[in-house]
N, C-alpha and C positions, 0 to 999 in steps of 0.2 A: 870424206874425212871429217869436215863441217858438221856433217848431221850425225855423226858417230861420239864425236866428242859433246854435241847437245845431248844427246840423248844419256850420255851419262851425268848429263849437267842438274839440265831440265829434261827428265822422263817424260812429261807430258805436254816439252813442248811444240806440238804439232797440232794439239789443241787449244792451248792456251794463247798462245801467241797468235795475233789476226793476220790474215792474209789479206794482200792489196794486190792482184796481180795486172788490176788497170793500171796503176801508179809505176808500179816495177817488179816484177816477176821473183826478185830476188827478197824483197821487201820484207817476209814473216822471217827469213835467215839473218839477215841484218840485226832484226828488231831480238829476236832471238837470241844471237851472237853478244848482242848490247848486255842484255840481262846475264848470261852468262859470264860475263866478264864482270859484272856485278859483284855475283854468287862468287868466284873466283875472290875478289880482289877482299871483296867483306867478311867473309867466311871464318875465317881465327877470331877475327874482332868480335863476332855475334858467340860465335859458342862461348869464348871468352867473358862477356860483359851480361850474359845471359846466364851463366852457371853451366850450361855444358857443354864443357872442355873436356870431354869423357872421350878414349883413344876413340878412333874410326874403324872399323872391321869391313875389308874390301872382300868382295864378292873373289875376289883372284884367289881370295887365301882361304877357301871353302874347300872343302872335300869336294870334287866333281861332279860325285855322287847326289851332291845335298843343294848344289849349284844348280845342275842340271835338271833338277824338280823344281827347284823353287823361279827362275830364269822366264820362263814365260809368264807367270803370275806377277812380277816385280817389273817386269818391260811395260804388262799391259795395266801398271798403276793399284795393281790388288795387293795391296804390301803383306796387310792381315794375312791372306791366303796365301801366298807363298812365304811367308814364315813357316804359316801351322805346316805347309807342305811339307817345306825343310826338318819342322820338327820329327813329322809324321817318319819323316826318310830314315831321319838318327835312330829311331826307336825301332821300324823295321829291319835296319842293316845290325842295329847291338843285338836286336832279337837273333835272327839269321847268325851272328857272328859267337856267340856263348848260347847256341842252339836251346834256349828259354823263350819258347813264344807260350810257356804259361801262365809267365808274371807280368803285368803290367808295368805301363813306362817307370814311376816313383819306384817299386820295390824291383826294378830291374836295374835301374840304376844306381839303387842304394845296394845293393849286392854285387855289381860290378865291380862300384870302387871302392866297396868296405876294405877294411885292414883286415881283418877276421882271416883267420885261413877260412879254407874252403871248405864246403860243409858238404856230406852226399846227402842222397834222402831217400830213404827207403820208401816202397810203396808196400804196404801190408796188402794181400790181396786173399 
């Protein structure tokens, strides 16, 4: 339970945090645990006093879909990459979903959510 709540704390910390297992076996969990309660207790204070206090978006409230791409990229600290993944996913499934895998992401999504009615298109052939 200890290393599941770190790990949403401090993602990387299994590396960052030093291990002493001469000293006490428990020792990187502790020192870990420390810092976590840190990030816990200072956390309002820093986005606060810093400028951003912009809401938080929890991975819980993801599409599954866009979750479950992105999820091993963001565990193993590649944040970059499992955003683009997640992006990569949204444009797949709108593509897949309004059967338009002709248009690219920007005029797929400006056609999704235009106000316009809907337009056909004839193909001249």
């Amino acid at each position: 339970m200890v290393e599941q709540i770190l790990d949403r704390l401090l993602p990387r910390w299994r590396d960052e945090v030093p291990r002493n297992d001469r000293v006490n076996r428990w020792y990187q969990h502790r020192e870990a645990a420390q810092r976590a309660v840190v990030v816990l207790d200072r956390d309002a204070e820093i986005r606060q006093r810093l400028g951003d206090d912009a809401p938080q978006v929890s991975a819980a409230a993801l599409h599954p879909w866009v979750w479950e791409r992105a999820r091993p990229l963001w565990q193993g600290g590649h944040f970059r990459e499992a955003v683009t993944a997640a992006a990569r996913k949204v444009n797949a499934e709108t593509q897949n979903k309004l059967g338009r895998k002709d248009v690219s992401e920007t005029n797929l999504f400006k056609q999704a959510f235009s106000q316009d009615l809907p337009k056909t298109s004839f193909l001249l052939v």
